[in-house]
N, C-alpha and C positions, 0 to 999 in steps of 0.2 A: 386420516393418517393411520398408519397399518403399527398398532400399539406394542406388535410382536417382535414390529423386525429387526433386527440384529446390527448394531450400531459397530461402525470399524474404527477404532480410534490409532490414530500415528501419535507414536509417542518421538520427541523431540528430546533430544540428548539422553545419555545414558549413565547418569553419575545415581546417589544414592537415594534421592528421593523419586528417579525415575523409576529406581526398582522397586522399593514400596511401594508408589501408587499401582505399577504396574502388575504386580503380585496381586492385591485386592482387584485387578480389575478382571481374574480371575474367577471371584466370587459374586459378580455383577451377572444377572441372565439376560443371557437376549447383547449381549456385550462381547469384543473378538479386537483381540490385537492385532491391525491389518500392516503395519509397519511403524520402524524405527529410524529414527537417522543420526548419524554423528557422523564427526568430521573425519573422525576416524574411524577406518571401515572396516576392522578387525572390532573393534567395539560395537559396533553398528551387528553386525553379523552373530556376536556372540551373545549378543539381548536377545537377540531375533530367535534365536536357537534357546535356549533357556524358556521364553514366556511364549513360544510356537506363532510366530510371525513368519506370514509368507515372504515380507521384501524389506529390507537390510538395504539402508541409503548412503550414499557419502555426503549428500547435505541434501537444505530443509527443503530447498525447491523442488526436489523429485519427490519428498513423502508429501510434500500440499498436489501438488500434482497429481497424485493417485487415486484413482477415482472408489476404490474399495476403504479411502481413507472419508470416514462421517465426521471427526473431533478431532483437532488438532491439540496434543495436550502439551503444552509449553515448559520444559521444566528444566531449563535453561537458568544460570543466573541470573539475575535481577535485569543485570546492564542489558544483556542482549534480548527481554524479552519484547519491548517496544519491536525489532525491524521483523520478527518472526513473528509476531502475532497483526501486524500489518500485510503482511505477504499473503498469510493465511486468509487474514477477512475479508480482505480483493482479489482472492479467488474463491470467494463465497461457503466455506468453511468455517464451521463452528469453531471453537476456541474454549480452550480451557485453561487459564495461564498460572501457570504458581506466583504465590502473592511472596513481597510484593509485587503487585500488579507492574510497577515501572521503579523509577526511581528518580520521578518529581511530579509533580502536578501536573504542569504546563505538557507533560508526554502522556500522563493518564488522561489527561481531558481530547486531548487527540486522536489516539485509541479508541476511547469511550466514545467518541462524536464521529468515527467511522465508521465503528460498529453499528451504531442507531442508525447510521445513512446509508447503510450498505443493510440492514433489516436480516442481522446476521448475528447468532445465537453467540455470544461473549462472557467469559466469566471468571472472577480471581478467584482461584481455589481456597478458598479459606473453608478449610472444610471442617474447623471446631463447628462453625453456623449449622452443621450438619448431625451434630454427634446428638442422642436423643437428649440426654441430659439439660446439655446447653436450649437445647430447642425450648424442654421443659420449663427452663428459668425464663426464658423470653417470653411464654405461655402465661406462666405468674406473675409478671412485672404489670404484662398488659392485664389480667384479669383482675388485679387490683389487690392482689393476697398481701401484699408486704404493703400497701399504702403509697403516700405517694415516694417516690425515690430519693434521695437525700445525699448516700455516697458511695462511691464504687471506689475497690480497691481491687487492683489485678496485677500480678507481678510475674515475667517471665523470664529464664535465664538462664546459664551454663557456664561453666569455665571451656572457653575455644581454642584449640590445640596451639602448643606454643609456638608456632611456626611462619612468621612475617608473610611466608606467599601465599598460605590458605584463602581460599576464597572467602570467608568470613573476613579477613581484613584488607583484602586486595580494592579499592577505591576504581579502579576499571572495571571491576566485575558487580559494583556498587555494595561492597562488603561494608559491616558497621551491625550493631546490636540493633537499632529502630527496625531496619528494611527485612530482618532475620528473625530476631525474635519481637520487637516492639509491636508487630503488626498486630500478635496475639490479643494483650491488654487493649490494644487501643481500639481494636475492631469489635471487642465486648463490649464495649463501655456506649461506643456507639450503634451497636446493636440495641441499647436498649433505652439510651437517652437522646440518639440523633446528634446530630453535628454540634459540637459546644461551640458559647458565644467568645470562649476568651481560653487562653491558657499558657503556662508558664512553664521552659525547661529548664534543667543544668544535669550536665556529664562532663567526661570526658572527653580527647581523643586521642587517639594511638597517633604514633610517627608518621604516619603514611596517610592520617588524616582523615581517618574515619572513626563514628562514635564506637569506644571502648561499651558503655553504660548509659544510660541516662534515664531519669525521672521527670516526669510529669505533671501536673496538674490542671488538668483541664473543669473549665467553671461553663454555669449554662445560667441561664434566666431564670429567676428564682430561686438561686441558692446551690440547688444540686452541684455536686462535685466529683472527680475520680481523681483517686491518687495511682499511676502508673507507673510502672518499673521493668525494665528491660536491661539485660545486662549478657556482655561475653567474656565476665571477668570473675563475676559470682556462682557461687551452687545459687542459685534463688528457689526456696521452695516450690513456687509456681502455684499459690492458693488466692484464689477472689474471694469476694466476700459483698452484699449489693445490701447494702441498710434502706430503709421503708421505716414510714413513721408507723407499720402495723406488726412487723416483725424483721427478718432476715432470710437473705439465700446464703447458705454456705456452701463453695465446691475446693474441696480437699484439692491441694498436687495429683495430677500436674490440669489444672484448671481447664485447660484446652481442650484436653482427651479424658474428662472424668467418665469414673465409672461410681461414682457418688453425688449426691445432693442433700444438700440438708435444710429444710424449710422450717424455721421457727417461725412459729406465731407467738404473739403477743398480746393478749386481752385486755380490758383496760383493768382485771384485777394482779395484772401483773404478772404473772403464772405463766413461765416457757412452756410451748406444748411443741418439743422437737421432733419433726415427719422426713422419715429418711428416706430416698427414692434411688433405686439402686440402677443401672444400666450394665446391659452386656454389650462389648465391643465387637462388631462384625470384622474379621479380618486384624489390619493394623488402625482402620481407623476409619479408612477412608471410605469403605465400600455408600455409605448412605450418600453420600456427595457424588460418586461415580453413578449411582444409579439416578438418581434425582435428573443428574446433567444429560443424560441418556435419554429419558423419559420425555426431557424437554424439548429436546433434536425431536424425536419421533412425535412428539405433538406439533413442530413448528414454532415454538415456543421459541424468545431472543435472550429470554433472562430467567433466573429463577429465583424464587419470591426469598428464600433464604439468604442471599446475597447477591441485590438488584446492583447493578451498575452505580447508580447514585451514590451508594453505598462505599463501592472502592473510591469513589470519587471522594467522598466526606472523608474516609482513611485515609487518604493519600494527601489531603489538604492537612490534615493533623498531622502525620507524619512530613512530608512538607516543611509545615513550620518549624518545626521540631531542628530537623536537620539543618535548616537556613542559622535559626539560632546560634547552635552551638559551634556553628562554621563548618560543617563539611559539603562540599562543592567534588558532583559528580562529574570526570569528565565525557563529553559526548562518546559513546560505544561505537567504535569501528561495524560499517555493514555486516553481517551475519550469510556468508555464502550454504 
C-alpha cells in the first residue's frame, strides 16, 4: 500500500457537524475533500465551494458512486445513518459514521455484520477515543498506575434550544440526550472497563417521546461501577473522574475534548503526589481521528484499534437498554435517496 496517497472523502450532508469535521479535514495531509451531497443542491454546492470540492451532489447515491470518493463520511442524523452507511459498504467504500452509530442494536449489529462480510473499512466516529489525553488515561488504566478500577463517573450535557422541531427532540430523526450526548460517558466507561454485566436507568421524556436526560449506573463483575449522566436540559459540567485502589484520573470540562489530565497517585503513606499532563488540540478536535481513519484506508486496514467495531456494538447495547427502559421507541427511518 502507497502510505502517501491522498485519500478523497465525500462528505454526506451539510449541517453543523459536517462543517467542523470538514474544516479539520483541512489540517489532515495526504487528505482532499472529493465531494458533498445533500438533498438540497444549493447546499450541496455551497460546502463544495467554501471547503474546494470538485462535485456538489443532490443525493448520496451519485457521491458513493464517485470513484475519486476513498471515505464515505456519514454525518447525517442518527435515524438515516443505517440506509447510507449500507449503500456505501455494498459499494465497497470505507465509512466513517457519526456516532450514534444507529439508533438500536438490532440495526448496529447489521451494519456491523455487513461490514465484516463485505471486508470493508467501517467506523463510528467517536472521535474523544482519539484526543491524546483520553488515549493517555486508557494508557494508565492498562498499565496499572491507578490500581485496579473501582468507579467511573462521566457526565455530559447542555440545555437544547427551545424549539419542539429541532433535531435533538425530533424522535424521526432519533433525537433524545442518550443517542446525542449519552454516547460520550458511556463510550469512556467502556473504553476502559469493557461491556458491564448489569445496569440501571431513570430520566425523563419530552412530549414527543424522547429522553430529555437520563442517569445511569452501569455495574461489572467484581464490583466496579460508572455513574453516568447525559442530559439536553442541564448546563452539566462535563467532568470524569476513574478511581483506582492506587490513585485517580482526573479530566476537567468538557471531558471528551480535554486539554488537561490529572493523575494522583497514592502511596500506602498516604501522601497525594498530583501529575498534570497537559494536551494541545489539533484543529476543532477532530483532526487525530481523520488522520488515524485515513491511514487505515491506505494500509487496507477494516477497523481502527482506537474504536474497533465490537466496541460501537457494546455502546450501542448500553445505550439500547437504556432507551428500551425509559420507553422511547424509534420509528423505522424512511429510505435516504
Amino acid at each position: 500500500m502507497n502510505s502517501e496517497r491522498t485519500i478523497g472523502w465525500g462528505v454526506v450532508s451539510t449541517g453543523n457537524i459536517a462543517h467542523s469535521v470538514t474544516d479539520d479535514l483541512r489540517l489532515v495531509e495526504n487528505s482532499e475533500l472529493a465531494a458533498v451531497s445533500s438533498r438540497e443542491p444549493a447546499r450541496a454546492e455551497a460546502f463544495a465551494r467554501e471547503f474546494g470540492a470538485e462535485n456538489a451532489y443532490d443525493d448520496v447515491d451519485k457521491l458513493i458512486a464517485d470513484d475519486a470518493v476513498d471515505v464515505v463520511y456519514v454525518a447525517t442524523p442518527h435515524a438515516q445513518h443505517a440506509p447510507i452507511v449500507t449503500k456505501a459498504v455494498e459499494a465497497g467504500k470505507a465509512v466513517l459514521c457519526e456516532k450514534a452509530f444507529s439508533t438500536s442494536l438490532s440495526e448496529t449489529e447489521k451494519l456491523v455484520g455487513l461490514a465484516q462480510e463485505k471486508g470493508v473499512f467501517c467506523m463510528e466516529a467517536v472521535w474523544s477515543r482519539f484526543n491524546p489525553l483520553i488515549v493517555k488515561a486508557r494508557e494508565m488504566v492498562a498499565e496499572g498506575l491507578i490500581g485496579d478500577v473501582r468507579s467511573i463517573s462521566a457526565e455530559l450535557g447542555f440545555v437544547a434550544p427551545d424549539e419542539p422541531e429541532h433535531r435533538l427532540w425530533d424522535p424521526e430523526l432519533g433525537g433524545g440526550a442518550l443517542l446525542d450526548v449519552g454516547i460520550y460517558p458511556v463510550a469512556f466507561a467502556q473504553m476502559l472497563l469493557g461491556a458491564p454485566a448489569s445496569m440501571t436507568v431513570a430520566g425523563s421524556l419530552t412530549e414527543r417521546g424522547v429522553d430529555a436526560e437520563a442517569g445511569m449506573m452501569l455495574r461489572w463483575d467484581g464490583g466496579a461501577r460508572a455513574h453516568l449522566e447525559a442530559s439536553l436540559v442541564s448546563p452539566v459540567p462535563g467532568a470524569a473522574v476513574v478511581l483506582g485502589t492506587k490513585g485517580r484520573i482526573e479530566i476537567p470540562p468538557r471531558f471528551h475534548a480535554p486539554a488537561l489530565l490529572r493523575y494522583v497517585h497514592t502511596p500506602k503513606r498516604g501522601v497525594e503526589e498530583p501529575e498534570l499532563h497537559e494536551g494541545a488540540r489539533e484543529g476543532r478536535g477532530y483532526v487525530p481521528m481523520l488522520r488515524s481513519v485515513a491511514q487505515a484506508v491506505r494500509e487496507g486496514r477494516t477497523e481502527c484499534a482506537e474504536m474497533p467495531l465490537s466496541d460501537t456494538v457494546d455502546v450501542m447495547r448500553i445505550l439500547d437498554e437504556a432507551l428500551q427502559t425509559l420507553g422511547v421507541r424509534y420509528p423505522v427511518p424512511a429510505p435516504i435517496g
